[in-house]
Rosetta silent file (secondary structure, phi, psi, omega in degrees, C-alpha in Angstrom):
SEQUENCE: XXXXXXXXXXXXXXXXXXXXXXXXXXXXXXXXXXXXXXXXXXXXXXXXXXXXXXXXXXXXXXXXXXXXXXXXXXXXXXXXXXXXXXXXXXXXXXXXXXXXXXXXXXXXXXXXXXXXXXXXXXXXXXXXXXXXXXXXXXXXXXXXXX
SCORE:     score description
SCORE:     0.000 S_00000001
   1 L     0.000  133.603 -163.915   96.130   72.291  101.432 S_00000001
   2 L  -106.290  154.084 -167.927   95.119   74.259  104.354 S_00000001
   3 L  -154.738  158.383 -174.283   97.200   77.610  104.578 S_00000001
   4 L   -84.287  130.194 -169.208   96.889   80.350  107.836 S_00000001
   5 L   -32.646  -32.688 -167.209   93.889   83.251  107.180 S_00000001
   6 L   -85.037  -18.265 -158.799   97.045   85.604  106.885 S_00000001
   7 L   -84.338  168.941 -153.663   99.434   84.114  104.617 S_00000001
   8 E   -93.506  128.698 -162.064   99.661   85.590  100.980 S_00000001
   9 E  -127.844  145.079  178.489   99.102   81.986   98.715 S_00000001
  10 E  -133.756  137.144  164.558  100.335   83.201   94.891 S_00000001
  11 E  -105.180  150.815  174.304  100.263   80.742   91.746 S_00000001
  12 E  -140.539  144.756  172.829  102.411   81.925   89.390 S_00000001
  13 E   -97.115  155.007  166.345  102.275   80.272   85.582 S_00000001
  14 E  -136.404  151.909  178.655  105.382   80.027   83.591 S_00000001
  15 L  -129.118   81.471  140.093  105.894   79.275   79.836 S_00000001
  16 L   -74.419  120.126  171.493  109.446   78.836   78.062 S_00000001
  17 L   -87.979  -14.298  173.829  108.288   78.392   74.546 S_00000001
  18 L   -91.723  -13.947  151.340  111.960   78.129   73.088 S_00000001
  19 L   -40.547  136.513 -178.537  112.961   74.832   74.970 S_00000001
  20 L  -104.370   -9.060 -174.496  113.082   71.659   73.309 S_00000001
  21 L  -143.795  172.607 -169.356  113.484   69.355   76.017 S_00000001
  22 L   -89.294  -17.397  174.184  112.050   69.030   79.708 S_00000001
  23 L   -79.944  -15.688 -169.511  115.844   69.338   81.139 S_00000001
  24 H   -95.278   -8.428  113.862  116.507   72.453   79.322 S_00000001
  25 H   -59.316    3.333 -174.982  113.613   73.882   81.214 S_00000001
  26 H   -89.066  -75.041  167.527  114.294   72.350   84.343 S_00000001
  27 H   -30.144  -74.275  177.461  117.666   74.175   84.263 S_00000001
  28 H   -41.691  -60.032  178.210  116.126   77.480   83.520 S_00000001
  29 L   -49.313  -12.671 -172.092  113.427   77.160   86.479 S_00000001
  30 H   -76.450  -69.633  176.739  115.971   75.758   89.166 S_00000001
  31 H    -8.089  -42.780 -167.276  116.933   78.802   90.297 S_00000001
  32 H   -95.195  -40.303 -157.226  113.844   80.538   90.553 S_00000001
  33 H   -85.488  -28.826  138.764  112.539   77.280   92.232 S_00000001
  34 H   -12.082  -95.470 -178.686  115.415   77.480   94.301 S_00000001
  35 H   -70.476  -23.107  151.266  114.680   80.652   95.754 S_00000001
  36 H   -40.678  -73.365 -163.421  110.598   80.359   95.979 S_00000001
  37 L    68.628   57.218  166.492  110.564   77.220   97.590 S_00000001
  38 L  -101.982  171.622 -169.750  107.086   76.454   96.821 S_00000001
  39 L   -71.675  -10.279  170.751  104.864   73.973   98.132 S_00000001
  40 E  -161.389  148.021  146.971  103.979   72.550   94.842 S_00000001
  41 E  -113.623  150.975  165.758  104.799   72.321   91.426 S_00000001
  42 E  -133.477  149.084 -159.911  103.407   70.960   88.289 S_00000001
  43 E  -129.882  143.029  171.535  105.910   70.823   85.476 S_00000001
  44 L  -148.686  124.097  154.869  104.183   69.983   81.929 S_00000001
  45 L   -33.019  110.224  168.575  105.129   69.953   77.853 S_00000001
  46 L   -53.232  127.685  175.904  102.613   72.189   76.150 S_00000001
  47 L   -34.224  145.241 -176.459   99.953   70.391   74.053 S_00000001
  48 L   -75.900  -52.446  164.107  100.925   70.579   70.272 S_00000001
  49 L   -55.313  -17.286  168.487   97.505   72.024   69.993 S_00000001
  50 L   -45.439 -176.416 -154.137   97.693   74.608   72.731 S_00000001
  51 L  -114.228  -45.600 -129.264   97.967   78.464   72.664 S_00000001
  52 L  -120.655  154.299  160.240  101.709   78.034   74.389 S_00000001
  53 L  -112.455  150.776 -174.010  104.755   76.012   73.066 S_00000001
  54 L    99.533 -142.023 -178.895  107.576   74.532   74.960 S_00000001
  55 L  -116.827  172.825 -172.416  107.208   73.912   78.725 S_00000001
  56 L  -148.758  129.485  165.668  104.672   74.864   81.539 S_00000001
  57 E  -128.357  174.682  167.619  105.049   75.177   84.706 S_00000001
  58 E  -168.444  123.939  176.085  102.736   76.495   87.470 S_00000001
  59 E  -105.546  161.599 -172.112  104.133   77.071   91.206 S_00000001
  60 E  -115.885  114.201  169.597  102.076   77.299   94.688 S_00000001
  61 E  -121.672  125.224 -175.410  104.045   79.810   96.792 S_00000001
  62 E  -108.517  130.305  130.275  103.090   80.763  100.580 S_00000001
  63 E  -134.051  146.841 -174.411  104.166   83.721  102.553 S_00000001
  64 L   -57.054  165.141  161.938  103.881   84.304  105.789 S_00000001
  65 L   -49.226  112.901  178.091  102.211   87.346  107.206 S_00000001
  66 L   -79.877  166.876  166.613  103.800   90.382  106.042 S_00000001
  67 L   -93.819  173.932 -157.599  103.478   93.538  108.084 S_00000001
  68 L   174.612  126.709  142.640  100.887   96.072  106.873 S_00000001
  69 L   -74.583   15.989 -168.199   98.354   97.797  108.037 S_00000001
  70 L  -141.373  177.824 -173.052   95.524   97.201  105.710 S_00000001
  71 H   -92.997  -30.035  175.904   94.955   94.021  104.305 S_00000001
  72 H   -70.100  -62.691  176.984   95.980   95.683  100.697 S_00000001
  73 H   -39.700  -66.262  168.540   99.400   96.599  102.135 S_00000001
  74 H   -49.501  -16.491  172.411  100.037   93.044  103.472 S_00000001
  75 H   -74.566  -69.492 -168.946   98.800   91.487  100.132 S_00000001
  76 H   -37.514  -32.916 -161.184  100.838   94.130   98.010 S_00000001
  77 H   -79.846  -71.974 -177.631  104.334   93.885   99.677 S_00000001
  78 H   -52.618  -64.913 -163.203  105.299   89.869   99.014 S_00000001
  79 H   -46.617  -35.850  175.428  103.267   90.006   95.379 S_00000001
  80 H   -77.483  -30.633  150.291  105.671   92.571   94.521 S_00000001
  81 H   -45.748  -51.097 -170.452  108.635   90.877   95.888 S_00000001
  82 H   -73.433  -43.933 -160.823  107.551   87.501   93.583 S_00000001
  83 H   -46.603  -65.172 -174.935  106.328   90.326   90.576 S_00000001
  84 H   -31.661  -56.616 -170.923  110.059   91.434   90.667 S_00000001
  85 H   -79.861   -8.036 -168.524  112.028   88.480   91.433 S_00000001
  86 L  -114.660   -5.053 -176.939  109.860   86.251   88.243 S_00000001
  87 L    66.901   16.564  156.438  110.821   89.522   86.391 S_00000001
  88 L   -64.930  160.257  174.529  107.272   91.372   86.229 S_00000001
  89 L  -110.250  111.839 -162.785  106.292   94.788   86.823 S_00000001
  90 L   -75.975   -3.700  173.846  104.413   94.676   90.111 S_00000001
  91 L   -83.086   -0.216  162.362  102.624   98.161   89.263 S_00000001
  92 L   -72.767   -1.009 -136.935  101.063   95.901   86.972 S_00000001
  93 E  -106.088  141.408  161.612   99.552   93.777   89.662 S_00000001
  94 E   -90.296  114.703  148.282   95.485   94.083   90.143 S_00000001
  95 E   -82.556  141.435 -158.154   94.071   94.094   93.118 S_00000001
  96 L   -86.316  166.814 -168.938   90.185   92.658   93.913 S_00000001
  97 L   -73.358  -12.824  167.855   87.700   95.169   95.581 S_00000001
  98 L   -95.277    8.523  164.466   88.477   93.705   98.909 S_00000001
  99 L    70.366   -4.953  173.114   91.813   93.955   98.467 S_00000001
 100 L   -74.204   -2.569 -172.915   92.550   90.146   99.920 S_00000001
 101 E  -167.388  177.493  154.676   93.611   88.751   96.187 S_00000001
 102 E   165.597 -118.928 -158.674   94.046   89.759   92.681 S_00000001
 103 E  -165.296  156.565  134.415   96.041   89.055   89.105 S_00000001
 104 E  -130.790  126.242 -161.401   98.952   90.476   87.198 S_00000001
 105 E  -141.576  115.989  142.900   98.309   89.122   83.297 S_00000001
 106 L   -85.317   98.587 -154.106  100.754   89.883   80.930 S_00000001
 107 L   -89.127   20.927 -171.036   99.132   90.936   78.329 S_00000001
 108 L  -159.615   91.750  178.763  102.028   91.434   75.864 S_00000001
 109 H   -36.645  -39.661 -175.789  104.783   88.720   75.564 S_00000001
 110 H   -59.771  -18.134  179.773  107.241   91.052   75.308 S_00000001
 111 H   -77.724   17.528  178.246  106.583   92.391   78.590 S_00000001
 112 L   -62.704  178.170 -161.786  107.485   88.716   79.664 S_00000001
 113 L  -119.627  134.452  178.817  109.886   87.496   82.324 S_00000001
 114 L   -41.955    6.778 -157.886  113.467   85.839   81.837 S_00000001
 115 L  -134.001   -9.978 -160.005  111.435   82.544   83.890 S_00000001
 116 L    43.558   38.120 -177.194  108.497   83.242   81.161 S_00000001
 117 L   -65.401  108.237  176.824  106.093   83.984   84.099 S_00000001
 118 L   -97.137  -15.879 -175.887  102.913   85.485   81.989 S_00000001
 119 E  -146.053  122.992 -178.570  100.389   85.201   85.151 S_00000001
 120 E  -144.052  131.279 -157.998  100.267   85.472   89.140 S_00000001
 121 E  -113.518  104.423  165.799   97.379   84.896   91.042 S_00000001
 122 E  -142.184  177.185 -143.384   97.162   85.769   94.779 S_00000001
 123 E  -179.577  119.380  171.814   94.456   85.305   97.256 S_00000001
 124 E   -72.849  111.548  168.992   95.046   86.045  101.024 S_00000001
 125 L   112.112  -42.328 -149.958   94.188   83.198  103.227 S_00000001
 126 L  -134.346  152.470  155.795   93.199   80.451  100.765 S_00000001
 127 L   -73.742  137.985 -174.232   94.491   79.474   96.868 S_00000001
 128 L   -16.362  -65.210 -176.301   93.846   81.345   94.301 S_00000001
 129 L   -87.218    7.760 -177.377   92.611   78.683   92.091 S_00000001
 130 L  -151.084   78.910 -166.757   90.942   76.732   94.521 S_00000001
 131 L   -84.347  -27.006  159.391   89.809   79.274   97.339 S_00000001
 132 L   -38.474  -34.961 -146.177   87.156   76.539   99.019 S_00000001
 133 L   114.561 -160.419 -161.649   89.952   74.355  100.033 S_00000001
 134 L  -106.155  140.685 -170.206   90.867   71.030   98.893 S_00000001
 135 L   -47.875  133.276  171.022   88.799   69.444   95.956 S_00000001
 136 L   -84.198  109.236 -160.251   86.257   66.897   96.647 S_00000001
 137 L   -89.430  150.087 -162.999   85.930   63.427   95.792 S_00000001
 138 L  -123.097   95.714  170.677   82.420   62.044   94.229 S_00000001
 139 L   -50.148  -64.676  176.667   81.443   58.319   94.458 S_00000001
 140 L    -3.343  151.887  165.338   78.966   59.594   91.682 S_00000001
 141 L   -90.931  -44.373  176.021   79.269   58.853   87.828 S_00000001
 142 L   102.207    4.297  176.013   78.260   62.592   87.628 S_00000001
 143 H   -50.984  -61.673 -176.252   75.146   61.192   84.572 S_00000001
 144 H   -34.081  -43.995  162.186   72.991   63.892   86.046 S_00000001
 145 H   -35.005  -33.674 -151.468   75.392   66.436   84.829 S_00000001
 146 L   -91.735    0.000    0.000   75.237   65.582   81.008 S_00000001
């Protein structure tokens, strides 16, 4: 997914660990998914073996260029909007030494969010988790590797 040098690209992870079923997280999350609008989702059951219980989600959210005059102001200003609106504390929010990306990690469920957002990831220009661009496919077996 190709995204404009300016726009603010955020991932945000979500966990409700008290749901028992994939509709009763589905419910919680419409709202918020509602009102995002992001360009992807991936909706998952947590692994019985996993750290997390419940459901998983993890959304891809674009914003357009905010105004700002630094590149940290235009980063800060949406990320704080999504910190808020996911129920985060957005003074919580790191910024990277160039100020184009950074993290908020909750590092204490209880500071968690009514949406069980625990992580958000932004990156100016490109996604977070994939800041190259889109993933490459390999005719290879990849044997070299082992």
């Amino acid at each position: 997914m190709r995204f404009s040098p300016d726009d603010v690209v955020c991932r945000v992870a979500l966990n409700l660990g008290w749901v028992r079923t994939a509709e009763e997280a589905l419910r919680a999350w419409l709202p918020l998914v509602s009102e995002l609008r992001p360009v992807s989702m991936r909706f998952e059951e947590a692994g019985p073996d996993g750290l997390r219980r419940g459901y998983l989600a993890d959304l891809l959210v674009v914003f357009p260029p905010p105004e700002g005059r630094t590149a940290r102001d235009r980063l800060l200003a949406p990320v704080g909007e999504l910190a808020r609106r996911v129920g985060l504390d957005p003074a919580a929010f790191e910024v990277d030494e160039d100020g184009l990306g950074g993290a908020l990690n909750v590092k204490d469920e209880q500071d968690g969010s009514p949406y069980g957002a625990y992580l958000v990831l932004a990156l100016t220009g490109a996604d977070p988790l994939n800041p190259e661009g889109e993933q490459a496919d390999y005719d290879d077996t990849g044997e070299d590797l082992l």
